[in-house]
N, C-alpha and C positions, 0 to 999 in steps of 0.2 A: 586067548590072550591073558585075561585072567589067573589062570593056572600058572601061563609062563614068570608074570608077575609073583606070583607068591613061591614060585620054588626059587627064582633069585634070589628074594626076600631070607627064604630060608636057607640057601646056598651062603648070602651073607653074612647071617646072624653065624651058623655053627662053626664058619673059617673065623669069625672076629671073638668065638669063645676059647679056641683050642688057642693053648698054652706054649709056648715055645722053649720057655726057659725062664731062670729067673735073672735079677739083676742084683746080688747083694751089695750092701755099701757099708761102710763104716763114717761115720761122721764126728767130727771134735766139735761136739754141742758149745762147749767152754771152757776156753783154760784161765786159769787166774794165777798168779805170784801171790806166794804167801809172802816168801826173801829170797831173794837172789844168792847166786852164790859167792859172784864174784860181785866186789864192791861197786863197784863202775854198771853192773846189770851184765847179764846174760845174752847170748844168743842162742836160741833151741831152734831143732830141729826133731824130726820126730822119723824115726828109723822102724820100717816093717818087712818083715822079714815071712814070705808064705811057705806054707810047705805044704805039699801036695804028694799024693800016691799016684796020681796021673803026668806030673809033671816035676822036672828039675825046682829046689827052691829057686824063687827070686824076692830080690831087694828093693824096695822104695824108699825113696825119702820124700819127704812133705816138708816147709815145700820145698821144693825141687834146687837142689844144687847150683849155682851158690847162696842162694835162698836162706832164710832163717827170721826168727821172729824174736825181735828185743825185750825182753824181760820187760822192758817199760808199757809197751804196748800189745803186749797180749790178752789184755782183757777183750782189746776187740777183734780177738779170733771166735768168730761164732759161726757152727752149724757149716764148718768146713768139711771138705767130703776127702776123707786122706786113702779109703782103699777104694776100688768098687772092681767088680767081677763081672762080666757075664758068663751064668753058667748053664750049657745047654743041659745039661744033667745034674739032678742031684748030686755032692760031691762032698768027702769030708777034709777041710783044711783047718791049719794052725795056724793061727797070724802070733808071731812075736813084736807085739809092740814095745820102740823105745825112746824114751825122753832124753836128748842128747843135746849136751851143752860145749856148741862149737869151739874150738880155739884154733889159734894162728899154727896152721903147720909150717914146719915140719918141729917146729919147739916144743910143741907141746900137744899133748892127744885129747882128741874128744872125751869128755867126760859123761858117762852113762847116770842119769838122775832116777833111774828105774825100768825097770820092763813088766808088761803085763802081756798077759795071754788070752786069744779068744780063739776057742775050737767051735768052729763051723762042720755042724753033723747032719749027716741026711736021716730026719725022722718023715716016716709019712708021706716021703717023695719030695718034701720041704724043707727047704737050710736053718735051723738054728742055730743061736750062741750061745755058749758057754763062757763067762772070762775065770779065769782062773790068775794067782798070783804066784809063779815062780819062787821069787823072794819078798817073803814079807819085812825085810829088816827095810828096803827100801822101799814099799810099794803097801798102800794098807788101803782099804775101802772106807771110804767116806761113810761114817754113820749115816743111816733116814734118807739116803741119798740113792737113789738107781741112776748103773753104771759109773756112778763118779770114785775116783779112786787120789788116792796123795801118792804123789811122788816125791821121796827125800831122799840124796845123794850130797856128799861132798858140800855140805853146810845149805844145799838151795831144799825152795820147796814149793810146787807147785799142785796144785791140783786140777783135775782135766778131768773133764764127763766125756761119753760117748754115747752113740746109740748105732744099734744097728738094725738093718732095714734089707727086707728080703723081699723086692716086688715080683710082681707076674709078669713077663713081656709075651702079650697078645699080637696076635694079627692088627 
């Protein structure tokens, strides 16, 4: 009986250590307004764009259509979670991140405040990030700051931290 106990025991430990997958996430730690662009304040939304070798790109918006967040009150956007993935395999993607200030269609077109880039690479059987800046005339890295970056487009100017997060999903 003894025995039968401790190989349960050990049946359950080795299923509750093996690995499944992981869960990566992208999260907007903080946005802040430096200046708006338009006088009256802004409405943003934030456009991601994945691209995959296993799969057709696809589009998200954060938040979610017809969704947006007012210039006035985006300080209290914290530690929002704008992409997340479960991936059963290591996998290497592109997210196109973009800072996008709504307007009334069909008069007038969204205006782009910046785009940045993180490539999710499989090292070691684990996802990291990489960001990278497409264009620096609109998009520049926050001095002393990790992940934070200025977005300047079209007179606005915001700045938005990230962070990204690769868990283990266990038994």
């Amino acid at each position: 009986m003894a025995t039968q106990k401790w190989m349960s025991f050990l049946i359950l430990y080795i299923y509750s250590t093996i690995i499944f997958g992981y869960e990566a996430k992208i999260k907007l730690s903080s946005l802040e307004k430096k200046h708006s662009q338009e006088q009256s304040g802004d409405e943003l939304y934030i456009s991601i764009t994945e691209y995959s070798k296993n799969h057709l790109p696809r589009n998200y918006q954060f938040p979610a259509f017809p969704s947006h967040w007012l210039s006035q009150h985006v300080s209290n956007v914290k530690d929002a979670v704008i992409w997340k993935k479960e991936l059963k395999e290591c996998e290497d993607i592109d997210l196109l991140i973009n800072l996008v200030e709504e307007d009334v269609q069909p008069w007038n077109v969204d205006d782009s405040l910046g785009s940045l880039k993180l490539k999710l690479s499989c090292q070691n059987g684990k996802t990291q990030g990489q960001w990278e800046i497409p264009d620096s005339k609109t998009v520049s890295k926050a001095p002393n700051q990790k992940d934070k970056f200025s977005f300047t487009g079209s007179n606005g100017q915001y700045e938005l931290q990230f962070s990204f997060e690769n868990i283990e999903i266990k038994a």
